[in-house]
C-alpha positions as CSV (number, residue, x, y, z in Angstrom):
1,X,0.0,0.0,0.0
2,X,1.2,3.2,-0.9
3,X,2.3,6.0,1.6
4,X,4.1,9.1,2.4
5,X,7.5,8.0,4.2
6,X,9.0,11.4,3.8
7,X,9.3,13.8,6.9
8,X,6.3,14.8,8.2
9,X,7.4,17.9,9.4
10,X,8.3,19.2,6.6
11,X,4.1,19.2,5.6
12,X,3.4,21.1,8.6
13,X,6.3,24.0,7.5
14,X,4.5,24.0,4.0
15,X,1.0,24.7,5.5
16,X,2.6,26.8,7.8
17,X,0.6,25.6,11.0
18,X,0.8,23.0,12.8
19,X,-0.8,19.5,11.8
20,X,-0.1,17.8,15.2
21,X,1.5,14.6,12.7
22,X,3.9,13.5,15.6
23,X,1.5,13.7,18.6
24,X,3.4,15.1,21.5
25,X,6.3,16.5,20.1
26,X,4.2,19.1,18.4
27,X,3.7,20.5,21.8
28,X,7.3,20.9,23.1
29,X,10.1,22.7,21.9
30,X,11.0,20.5,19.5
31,X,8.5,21.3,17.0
32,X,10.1,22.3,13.4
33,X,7.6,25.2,13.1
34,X,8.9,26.3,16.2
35,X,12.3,26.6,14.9
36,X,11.5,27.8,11.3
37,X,8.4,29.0,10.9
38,X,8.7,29.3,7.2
39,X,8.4,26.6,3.9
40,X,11.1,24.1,3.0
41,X,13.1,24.4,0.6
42,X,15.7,26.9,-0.4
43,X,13.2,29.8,-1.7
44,X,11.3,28.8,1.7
45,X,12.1,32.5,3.4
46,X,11.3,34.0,0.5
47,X,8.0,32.2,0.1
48,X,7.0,34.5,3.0
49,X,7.1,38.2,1.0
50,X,5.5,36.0,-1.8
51,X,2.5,37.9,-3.8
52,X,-1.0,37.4,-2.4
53,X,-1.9,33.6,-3.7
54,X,-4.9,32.8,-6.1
55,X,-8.4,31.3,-5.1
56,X,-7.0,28.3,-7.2
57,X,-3.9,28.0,-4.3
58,X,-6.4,28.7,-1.7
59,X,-8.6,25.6,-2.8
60,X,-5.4,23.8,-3.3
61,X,-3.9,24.8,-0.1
62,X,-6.9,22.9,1.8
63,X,-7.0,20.4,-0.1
64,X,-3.4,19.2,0.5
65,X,-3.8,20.4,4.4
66,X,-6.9,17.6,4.6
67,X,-4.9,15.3,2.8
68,X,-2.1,15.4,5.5
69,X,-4.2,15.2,8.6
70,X,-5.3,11.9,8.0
71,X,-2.7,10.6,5.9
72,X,-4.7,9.8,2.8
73,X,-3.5,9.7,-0.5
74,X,-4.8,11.8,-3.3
75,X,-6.3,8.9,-5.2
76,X,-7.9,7.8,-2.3
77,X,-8.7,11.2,-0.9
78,X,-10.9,11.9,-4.3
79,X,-12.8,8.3,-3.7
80,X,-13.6,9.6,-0.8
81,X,-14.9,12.7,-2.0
82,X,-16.9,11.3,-4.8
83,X,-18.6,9.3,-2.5
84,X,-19.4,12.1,-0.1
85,X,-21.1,13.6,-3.2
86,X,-23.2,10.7,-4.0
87,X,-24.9,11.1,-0.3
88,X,-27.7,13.6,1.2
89,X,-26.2,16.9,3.1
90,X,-23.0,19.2,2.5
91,X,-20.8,17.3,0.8
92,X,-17.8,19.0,3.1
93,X,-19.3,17.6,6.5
94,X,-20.0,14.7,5.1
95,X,-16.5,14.3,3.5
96,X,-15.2,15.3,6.7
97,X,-17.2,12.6,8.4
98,X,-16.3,9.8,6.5
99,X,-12.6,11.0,7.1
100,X,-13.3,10.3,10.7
101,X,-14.5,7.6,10.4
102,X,-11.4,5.7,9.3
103,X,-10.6,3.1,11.4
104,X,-7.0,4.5,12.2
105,X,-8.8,7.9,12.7
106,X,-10.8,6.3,15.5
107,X,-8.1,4.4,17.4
108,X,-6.3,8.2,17.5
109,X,-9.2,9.6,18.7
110,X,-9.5,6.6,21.5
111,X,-6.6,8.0,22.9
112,X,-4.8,4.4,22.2
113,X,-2.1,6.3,19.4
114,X,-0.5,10.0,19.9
115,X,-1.3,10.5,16.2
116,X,-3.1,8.9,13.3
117,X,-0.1,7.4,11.8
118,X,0.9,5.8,15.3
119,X,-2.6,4.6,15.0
120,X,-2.2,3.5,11.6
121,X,0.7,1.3,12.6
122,X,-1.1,-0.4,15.3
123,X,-3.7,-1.2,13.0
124,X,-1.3,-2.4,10.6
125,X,0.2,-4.9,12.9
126,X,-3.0,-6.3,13.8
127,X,-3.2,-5.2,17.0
128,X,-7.1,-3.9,17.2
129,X,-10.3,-6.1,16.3
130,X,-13.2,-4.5,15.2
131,X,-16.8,-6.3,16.4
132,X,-14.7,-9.0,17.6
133,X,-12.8,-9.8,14.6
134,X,-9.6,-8.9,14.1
135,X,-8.8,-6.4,11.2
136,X,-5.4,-5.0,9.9
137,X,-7.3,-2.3,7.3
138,X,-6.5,1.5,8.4
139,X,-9.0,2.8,6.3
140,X,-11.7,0.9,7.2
141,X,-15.0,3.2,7.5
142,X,-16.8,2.2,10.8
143,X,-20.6,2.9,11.5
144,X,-22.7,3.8,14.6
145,X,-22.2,1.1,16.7
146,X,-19.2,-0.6,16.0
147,X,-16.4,-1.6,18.5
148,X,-13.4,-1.1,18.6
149,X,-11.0,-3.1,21.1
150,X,-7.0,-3.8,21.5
151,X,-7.0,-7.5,20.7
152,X,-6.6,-9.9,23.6
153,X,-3.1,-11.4,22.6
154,X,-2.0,-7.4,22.5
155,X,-3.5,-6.8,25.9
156,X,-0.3,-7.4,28.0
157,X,1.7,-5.9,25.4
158,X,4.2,-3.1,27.0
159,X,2.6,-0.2,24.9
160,X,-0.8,-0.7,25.9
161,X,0.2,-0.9,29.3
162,X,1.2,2.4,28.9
163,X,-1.3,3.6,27.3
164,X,-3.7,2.8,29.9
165,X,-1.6,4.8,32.5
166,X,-2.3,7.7,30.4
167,X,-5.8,7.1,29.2
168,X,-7.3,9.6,31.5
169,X,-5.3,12.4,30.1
170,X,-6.5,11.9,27.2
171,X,-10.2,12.9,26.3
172,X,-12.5,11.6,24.2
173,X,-14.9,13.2,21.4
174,X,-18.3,13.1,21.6
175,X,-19.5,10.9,19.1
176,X,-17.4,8.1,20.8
177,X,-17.6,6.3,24.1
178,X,-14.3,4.6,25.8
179,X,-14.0,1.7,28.2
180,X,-10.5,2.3,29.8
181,X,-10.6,-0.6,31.7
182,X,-10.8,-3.1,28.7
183,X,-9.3,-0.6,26.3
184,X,-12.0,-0.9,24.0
185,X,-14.4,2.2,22.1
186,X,-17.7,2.4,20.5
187,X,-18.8,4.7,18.0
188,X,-22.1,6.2,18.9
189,X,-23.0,8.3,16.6
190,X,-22.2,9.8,12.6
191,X,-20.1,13.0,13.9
192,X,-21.0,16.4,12.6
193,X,-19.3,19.3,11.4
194,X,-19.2,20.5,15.2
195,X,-17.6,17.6,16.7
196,X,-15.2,17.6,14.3
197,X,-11.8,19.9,15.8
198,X,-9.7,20.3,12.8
199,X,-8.5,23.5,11.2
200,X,-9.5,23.0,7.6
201,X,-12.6,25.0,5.6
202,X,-13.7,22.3,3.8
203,X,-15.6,24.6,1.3
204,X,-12.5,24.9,-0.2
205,X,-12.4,21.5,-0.8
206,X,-15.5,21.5,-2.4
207,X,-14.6,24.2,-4.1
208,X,-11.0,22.4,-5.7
209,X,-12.8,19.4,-6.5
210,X,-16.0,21.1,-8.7
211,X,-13.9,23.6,-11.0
């Protein structure tokens, strides 16, 4: 399966805010935007006294920025928003909500990962089950109802027993319920557009994808 294996911080620099890809180092001091808060590459300081961009970059510009939250691919990233323009409803939210949705997406926001390609790992390695059956698909698009749970051969693991020291830092969003004790999650509900905490106006998305 294809995916980006460059440096990640090198995305955030480009969007020029910060897209929390490496969970807690984003916070601390060690944060590349911290240090140069300006683009990579050698024209990077430059980009900054660059002439006012075009709706076109604008469009593109969130478009990339959505893409590198959740780690999706462009092919896949248009699937998904062809699909979110089949259904009822703004196509943004819903495009959005299928986003979070994703199975890795989840397990981040479960608080069992520091970010959703930690989370995409785990799920790579098999250590999650989803309804009871075990599942090694990241993109995986759950619905109301399902559970999510760190498999039982995992349980012990070192990691997880981490994890659950820290658990209670960690909140989680509405449309999801936890079980700290068995480190398992449901999803309750679709989430909406308010539920939904990341930086991105997804009418620009829209927008990109109906020129």
């Amino acid at each position: 399966m294809a995916r980006y294996i460059g440096p990640v911080c090198k995305l955030c620099r480009r969007e020029e805010e910060k897209l929390y890809l490496k969970g807690e180092r984003c916070f601390g001091e060690k944060c590349a935007l911290e240090r140069r808060n300006y683009a990579p590459g050698m024209h990077g300081r430059k980009g900054q006294f660059r002439r006012k961009v075009s709706d076109y970059g604008l469009q593109l510009r969130e478009k990339q920025k959505a893409r590198r939250i959740y780690g999706v691919l462009e092919k896949q990233f248009r699937r998904y928003y062809e699909e979110a323009l089949k259904r009822p409803g703004m196509t943004g939210a819903t495009l959005l909500s299928i986003l979070e949705r994703r199975l890795d997406n989840v397990v981040y926001r479960l608080g069992f990962a520091e970010s959703r390609a930690q989370a995409r790992q785990l799920v790579r390695h098999g250590h999650f089950e989803v309804n009871g059956r075990k599942t090694n698909i990241p993109s995986m698009i759950l619905r109301p109802g399902d559970v999510v749970a760190v498999r039982q051969s995992s349980y012990n693991n070192g990691y997880f027993s981490m994890v659950k020291e820290l658990l209670a830092e960690r909140k989680v969003v509405d449309w999801l319920s936890r079980d700290d004790n068995r480190l398992s999650g449901q999803v309750l509900s679709m989430p909406t557009r308010e539920q939904i905490d990341v930086p991105l106006q997804e009418q620009l998305i829209v927008e990109y994808y109906s020129r």
